[in-house]
BALOBA-1460 file (C-alpha; in Angstrom, 3 decimals):
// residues 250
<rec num="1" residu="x" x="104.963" y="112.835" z="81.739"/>
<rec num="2" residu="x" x="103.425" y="110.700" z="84.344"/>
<rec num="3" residu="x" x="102.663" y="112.624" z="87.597"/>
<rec num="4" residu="x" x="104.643" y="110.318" z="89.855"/>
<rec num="5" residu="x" x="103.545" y="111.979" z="93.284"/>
<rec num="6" residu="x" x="99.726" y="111.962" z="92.476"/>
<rec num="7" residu="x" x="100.462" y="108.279" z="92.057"/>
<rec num="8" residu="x" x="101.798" y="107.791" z="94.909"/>
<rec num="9" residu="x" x="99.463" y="109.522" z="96.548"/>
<rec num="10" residu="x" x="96.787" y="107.466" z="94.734"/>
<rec num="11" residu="x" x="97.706" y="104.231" z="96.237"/>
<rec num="12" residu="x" x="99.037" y="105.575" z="100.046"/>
<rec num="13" residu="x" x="102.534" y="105.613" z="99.597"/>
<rec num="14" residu="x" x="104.698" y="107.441" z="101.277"/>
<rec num="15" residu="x" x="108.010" y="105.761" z="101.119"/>
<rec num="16" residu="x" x="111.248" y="105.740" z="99.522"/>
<rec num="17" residu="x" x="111.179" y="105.745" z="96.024"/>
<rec num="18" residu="x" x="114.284" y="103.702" z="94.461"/>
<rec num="19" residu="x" x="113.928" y="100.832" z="91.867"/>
<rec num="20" residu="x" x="114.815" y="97.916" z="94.583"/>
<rec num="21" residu="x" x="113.100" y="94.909" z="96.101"/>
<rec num="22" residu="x" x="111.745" y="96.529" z="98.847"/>
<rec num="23" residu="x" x="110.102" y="99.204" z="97.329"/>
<rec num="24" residu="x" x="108.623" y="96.745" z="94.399"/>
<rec num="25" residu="x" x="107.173" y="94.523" z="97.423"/>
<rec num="26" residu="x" x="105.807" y="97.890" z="99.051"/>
<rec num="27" residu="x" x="104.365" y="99.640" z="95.777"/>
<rec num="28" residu="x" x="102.224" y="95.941" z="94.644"/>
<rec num="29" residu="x" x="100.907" y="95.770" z="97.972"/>
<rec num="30" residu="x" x="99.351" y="99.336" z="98.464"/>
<rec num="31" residu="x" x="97.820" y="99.110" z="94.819"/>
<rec num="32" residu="x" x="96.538" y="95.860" z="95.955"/>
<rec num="33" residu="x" x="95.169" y="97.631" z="99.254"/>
<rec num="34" residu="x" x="94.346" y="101.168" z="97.489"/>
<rec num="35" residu="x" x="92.773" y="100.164" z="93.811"/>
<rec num="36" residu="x" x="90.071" y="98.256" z="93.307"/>
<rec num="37" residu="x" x="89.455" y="95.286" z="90.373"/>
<rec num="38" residu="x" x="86.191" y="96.847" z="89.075"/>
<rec num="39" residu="x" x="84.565" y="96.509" z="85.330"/>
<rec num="40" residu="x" x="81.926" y="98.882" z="86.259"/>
<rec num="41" residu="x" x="82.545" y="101.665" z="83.187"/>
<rec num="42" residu="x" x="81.287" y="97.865" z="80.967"/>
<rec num="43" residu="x" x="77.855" y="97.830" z="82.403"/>
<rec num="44" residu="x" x="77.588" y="101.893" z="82.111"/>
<rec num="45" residu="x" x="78.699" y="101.930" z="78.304"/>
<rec num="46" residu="x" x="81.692" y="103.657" z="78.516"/>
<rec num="47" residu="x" x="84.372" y="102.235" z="76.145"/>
<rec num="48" residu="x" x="87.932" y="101.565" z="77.996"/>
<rec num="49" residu="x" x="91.144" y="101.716" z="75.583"/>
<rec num="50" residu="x" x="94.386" y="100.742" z="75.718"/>
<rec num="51" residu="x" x="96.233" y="103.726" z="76.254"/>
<rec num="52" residu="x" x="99.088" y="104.187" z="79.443"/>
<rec num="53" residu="x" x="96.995" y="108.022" z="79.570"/>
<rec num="54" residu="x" x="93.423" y="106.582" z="79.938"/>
<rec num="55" residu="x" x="94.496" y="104.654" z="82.661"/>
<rec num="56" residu="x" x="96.393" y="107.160" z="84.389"/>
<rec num="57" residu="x" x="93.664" y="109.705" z="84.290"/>
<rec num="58" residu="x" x="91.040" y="107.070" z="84.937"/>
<rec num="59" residu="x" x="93.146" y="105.281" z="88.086"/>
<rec num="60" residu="x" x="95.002" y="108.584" z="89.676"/>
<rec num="61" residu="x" x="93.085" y="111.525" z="88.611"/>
<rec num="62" residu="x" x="89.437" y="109.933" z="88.907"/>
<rec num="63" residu="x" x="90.395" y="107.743" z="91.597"/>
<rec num="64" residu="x" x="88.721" y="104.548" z="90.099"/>
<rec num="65" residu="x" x="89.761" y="100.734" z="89.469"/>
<rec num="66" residu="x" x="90.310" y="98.549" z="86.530"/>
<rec num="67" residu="x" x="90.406" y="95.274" z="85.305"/>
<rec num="68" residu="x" x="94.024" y="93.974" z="84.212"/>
<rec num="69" residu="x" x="94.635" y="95.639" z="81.313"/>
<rec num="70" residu="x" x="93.783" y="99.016" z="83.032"/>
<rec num="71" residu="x" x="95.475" y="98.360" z="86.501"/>
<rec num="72" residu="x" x="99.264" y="96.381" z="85.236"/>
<rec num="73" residu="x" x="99.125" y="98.787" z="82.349"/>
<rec num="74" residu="x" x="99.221" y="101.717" z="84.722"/>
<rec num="75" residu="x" x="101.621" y="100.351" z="87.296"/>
<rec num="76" residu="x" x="103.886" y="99.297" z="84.194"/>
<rec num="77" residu="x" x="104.055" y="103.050" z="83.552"/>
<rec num="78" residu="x" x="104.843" y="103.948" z="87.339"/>
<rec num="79" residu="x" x="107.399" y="101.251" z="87.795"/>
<rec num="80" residu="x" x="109.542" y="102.606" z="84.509"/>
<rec num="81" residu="x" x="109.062" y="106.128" z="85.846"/>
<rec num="82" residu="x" x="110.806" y="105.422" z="89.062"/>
<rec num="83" residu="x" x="113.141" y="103.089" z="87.157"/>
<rec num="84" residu="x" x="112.100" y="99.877" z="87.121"/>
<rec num="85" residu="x" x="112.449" y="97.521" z="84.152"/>
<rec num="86" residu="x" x="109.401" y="96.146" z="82.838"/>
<rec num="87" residu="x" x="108.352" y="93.696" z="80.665"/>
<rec num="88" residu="x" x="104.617" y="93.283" z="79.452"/>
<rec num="89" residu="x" x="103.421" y="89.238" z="79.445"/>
<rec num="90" residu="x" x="99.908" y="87.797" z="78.210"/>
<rec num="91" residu="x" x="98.794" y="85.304" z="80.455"/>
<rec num="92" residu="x" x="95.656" y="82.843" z="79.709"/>
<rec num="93" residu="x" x="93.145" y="82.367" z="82.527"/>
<rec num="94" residu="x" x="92.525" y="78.323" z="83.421"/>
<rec num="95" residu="x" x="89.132" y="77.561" z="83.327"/>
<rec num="96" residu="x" x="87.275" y="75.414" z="85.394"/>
<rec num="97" residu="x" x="86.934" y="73.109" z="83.291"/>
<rec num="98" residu="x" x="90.475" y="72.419" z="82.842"/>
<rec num="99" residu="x" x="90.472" y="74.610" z="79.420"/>
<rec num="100" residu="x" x="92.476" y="78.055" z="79.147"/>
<rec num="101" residu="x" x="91.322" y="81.541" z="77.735"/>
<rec num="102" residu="x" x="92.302" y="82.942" z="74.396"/>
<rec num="103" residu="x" x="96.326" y="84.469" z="74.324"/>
<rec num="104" residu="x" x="96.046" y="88.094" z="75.368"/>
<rec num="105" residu="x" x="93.238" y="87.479" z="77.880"/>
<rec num="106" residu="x" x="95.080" y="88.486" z="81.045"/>
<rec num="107" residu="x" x="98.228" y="91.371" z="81.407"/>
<rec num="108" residu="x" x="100.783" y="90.643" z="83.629"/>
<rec num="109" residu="x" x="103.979" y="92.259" z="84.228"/>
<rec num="110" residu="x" x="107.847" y="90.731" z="84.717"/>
<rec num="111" residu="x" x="109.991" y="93.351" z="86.489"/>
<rec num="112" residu="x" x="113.751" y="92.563" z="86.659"/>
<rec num="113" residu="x" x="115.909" y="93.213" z="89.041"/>
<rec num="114" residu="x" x="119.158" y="90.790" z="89.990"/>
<rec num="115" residu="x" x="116.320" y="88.307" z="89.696"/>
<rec num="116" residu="x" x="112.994" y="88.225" z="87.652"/>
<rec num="117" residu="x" x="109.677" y="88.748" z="89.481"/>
<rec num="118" residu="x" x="106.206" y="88.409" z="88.751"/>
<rec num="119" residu="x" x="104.311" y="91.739" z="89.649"/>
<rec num="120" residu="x" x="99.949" y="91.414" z="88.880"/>
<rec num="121" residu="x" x="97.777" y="94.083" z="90.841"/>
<rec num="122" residu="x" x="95.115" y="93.057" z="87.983"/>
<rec num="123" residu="x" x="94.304" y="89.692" z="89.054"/>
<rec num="124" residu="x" x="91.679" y="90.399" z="91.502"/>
<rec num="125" residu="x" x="92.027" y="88.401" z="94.600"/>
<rec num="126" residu="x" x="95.545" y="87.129" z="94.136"/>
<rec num="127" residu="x" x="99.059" y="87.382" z="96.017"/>
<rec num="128" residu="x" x="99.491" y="91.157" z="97.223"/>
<rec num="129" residu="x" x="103.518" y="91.458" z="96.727"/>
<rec num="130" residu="x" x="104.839" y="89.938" z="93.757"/>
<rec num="131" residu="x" x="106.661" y="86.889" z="92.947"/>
<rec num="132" residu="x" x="109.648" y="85.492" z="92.133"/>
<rec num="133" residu="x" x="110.317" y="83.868" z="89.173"/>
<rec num="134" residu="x" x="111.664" y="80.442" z="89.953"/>
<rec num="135" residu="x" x="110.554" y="77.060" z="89.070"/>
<rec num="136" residu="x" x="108.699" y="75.798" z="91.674"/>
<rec num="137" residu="x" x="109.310" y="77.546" z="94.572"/>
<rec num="138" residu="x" x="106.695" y="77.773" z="97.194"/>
<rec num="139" residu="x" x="106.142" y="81.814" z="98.633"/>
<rec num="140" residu="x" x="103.975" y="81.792" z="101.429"/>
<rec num="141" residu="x" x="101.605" y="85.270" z="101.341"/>
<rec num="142" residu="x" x="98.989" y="86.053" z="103.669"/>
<rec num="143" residu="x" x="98.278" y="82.678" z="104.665"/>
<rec num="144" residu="x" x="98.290" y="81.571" z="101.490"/>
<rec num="145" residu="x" x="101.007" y="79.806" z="98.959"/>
<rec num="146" residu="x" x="101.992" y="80.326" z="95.334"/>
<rec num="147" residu="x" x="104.621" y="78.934" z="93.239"/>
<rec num="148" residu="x" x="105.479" y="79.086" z="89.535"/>
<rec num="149" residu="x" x="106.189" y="76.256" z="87.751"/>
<rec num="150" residu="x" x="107.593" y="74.763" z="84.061"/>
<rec num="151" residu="x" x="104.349" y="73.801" z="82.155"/>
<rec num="152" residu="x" x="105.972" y="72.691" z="79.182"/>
<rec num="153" residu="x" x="105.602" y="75.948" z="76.428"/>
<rec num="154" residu="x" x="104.506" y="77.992" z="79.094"/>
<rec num="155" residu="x" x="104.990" y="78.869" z="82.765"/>
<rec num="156" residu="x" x="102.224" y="78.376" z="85.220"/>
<rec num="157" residu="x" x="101.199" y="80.551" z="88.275"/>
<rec num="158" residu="x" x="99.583" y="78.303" z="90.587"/>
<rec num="159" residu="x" x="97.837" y="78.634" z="94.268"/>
<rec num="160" residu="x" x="97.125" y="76.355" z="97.130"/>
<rec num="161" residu="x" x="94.772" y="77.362" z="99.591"/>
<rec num="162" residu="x" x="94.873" y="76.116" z="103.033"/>
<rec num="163" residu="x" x="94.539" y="72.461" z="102.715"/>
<rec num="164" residu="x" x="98.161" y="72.499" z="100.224"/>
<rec num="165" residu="x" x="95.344" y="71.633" z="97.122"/>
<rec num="166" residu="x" x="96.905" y="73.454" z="94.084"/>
<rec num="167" residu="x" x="95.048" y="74.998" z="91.749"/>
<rec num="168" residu="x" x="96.695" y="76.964" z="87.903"/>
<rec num="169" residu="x" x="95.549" y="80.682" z="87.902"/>
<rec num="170" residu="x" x="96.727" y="81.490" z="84.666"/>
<rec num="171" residu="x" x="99.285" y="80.429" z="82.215"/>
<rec num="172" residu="x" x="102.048" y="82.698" z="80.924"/>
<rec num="173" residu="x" x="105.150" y="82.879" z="78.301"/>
<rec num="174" residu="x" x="108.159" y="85.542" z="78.845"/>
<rec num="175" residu="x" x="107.715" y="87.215" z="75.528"/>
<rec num="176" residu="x" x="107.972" y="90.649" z="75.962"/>
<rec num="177" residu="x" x="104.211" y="92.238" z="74.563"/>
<rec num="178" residu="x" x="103.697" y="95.800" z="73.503"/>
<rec num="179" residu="x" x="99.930" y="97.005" z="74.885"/>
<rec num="180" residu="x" x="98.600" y="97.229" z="71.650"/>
<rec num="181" residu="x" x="98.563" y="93.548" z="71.722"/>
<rec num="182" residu="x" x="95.727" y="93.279" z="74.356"/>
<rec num="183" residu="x" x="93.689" y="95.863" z="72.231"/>
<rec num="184" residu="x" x="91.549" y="93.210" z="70.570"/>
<rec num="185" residu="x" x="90.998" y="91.161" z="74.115"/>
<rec num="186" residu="x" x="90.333" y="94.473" z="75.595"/>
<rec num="187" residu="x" x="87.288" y="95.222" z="72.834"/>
<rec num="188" residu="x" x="86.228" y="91.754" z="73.443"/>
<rec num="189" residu="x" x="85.509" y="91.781" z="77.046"/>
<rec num="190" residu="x" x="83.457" y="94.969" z="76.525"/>
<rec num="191" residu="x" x="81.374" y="93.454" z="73.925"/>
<rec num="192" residu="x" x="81.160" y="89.792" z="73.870"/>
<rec num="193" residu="x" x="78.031" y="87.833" z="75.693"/>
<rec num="194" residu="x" x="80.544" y="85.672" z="76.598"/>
<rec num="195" residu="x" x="82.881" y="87.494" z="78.559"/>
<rec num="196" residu="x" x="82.306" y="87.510" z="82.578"/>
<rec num="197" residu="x" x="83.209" y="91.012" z="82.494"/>
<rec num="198" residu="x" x="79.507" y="92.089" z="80.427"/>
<rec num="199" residu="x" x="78.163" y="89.407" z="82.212"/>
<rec num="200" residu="x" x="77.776" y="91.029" z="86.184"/>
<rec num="201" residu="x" x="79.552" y="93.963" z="87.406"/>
<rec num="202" residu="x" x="82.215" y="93.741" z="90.253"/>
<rec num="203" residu="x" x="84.047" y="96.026" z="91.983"/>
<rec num="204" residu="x" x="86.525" y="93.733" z="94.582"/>
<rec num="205" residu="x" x="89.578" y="95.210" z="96.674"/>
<rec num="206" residu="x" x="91.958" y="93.712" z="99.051"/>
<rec num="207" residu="x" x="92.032" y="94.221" z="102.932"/>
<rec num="208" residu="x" x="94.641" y="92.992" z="105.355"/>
<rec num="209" residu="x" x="93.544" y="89.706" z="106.491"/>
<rec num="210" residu="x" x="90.446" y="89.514" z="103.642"/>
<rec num="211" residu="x" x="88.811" y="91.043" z="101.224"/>
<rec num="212" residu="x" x="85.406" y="93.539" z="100.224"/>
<rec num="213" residu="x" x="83.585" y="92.747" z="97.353"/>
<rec num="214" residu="x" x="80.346" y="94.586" z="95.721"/>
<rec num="215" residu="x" x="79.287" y="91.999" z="93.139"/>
<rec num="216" residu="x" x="75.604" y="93.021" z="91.138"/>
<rec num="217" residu="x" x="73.288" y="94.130" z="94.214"/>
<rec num="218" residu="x" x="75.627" y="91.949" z="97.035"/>
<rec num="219" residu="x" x="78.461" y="92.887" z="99.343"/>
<rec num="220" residu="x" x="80.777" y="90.244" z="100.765"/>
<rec num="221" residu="x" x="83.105" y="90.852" z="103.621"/>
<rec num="222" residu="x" x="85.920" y="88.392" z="104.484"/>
<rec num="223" residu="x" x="88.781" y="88.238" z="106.587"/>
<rec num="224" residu="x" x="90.426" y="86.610" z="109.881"/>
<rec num="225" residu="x" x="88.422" y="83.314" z="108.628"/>
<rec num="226" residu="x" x="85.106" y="85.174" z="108.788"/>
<rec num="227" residu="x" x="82.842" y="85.802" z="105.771"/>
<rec num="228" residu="x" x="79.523" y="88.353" z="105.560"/>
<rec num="229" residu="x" x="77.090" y="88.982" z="102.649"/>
<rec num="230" residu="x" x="74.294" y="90.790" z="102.572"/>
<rec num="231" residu="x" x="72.207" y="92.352" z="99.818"/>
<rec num="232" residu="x" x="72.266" y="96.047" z="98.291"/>
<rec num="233" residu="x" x="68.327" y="96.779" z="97.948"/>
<rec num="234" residu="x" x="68.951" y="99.722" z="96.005"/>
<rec num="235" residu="x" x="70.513" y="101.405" z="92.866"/>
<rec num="236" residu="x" x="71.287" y="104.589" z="95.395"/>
<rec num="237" residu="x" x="72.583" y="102.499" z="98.176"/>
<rec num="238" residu="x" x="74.613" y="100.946" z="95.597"/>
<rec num="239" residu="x" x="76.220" y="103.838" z="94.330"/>
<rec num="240" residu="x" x="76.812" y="104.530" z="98.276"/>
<rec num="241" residu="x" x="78.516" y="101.172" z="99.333"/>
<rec num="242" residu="x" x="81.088" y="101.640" z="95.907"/>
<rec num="243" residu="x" x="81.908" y="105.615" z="97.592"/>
<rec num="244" residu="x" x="82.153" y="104.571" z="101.181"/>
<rec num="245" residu="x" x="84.196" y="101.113" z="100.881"/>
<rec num="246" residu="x" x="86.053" y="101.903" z="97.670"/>
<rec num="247" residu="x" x="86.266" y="105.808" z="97.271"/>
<rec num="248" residu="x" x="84.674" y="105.219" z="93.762"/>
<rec num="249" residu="x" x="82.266" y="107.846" z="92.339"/>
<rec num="250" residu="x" x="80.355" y="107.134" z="88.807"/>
């Protein structure tokens, strides 16, 4: 039974706890602010599953990130225990190239309530409360704007940035997926040369206003238009800047 408090806790919540709008918007947006998108356990050898328990235990008890599989499968689980409905969804990732990743790629979650919404705290840097599920509606987030929209078999989840140029994220269907459909995406990202996740290591969390990112031996700071980098000389100092910005210990 999941530990609902220590959750809570986890992610710096301290407010009501009811299965309405409010508290939806509130719960995405201090994951978002509390849990980082990291793939750091790739790089050390240490084999991630998908189990709701190994996520829990990894995200609450050892106080670590995820990538999407990890973090939606975990809030999935909170969000039922406090009474939310949730439904799992595989998204594909659009490429730059115009081309999409293989089905299963990317978890995302639909929570219903008198309207669907699209909740995703394991999209890196992406909107920080969810959205709603209407055709082409614009939602304006931290200076940013989203929208989905009706891409034919699939719906799209789509972002402008600040000169209104719209880019697809990720495509998505609304059939409901168990989590032991990601299993063989989730093996694949571990093990593949071709997945960006063995590729470089990252370990990225939101900020109000920006974001802090650790990527290989480089942190980058931005927010309120600003942006810093600067390099991490050392494995130690490393293993310092992931404790003192994100509270992570390996």
């Amino acid at each position: 039974m999941l530990n609902v408090s220590a959750y809570l806790d986890r992610i710096a919540y301290t407010g009501p706890i009811s299965p309405t709008l409010d508290v939806l918007r509130n719960l995405h947006r201090h994951h978002m602010l509390s849990v980082p998108f990291e793939n750091l356990d790739i790089a050390l050898g240490r084999k991630i599953v998908c189990d709701e328990d190994a996520f829990i235990k990894k995200i609450v008890e050892r106080r670590r990130g995820g990538f999407c599989y990890e973090l939606n499968g975990a809030f999935a689980r909170l969000l039922r225990a406090i009474g939310f409905k949730v439904t799992l969804l595989s998204a594909r990732v659009s490429r730059d190239d115009g081309s999409q990743s293989p089905e299963f790629d990317h978890l995302a979650l639909r929570v219903d309530l008198e309207e669907p919404w699209l909740a995703d705290v394991g999209f890196g840097d992406s909107f920080l409360e969810p959205l709603q599920l209407r055709f082409g509606v614009e939602q304006h987030q931290d200076g940013w704007m989203y929208r989905v929209v009706d891409c034919g078999n699939s719906l799209c989840m789509e972002r402008a940035d600040r000169d209104a140029i719209w880019k697809r994220q990720y495509s998505f269907t609304l059939t409901p997926r168990s989590l032991d459909d990601f299993a063989d995406m989730c093996r694949y990202h571990q093990t593949s040369p071709e997945s960006p996740f063995t590729r470089k290591s990252i370990c990225s969390m939101a900020t109000l206003g920006g974001r802090i990112t650790v990527a290989e031996r480089k942190l980058k700071l931005t927010g309120n238009g600003t942006k810093e980098e600067r390099p991490i000389p050392s494995d130690e100092e490393w293993r310092m800047t992931l404790k003192n910005h994100f509270g992570v210990v390996l």
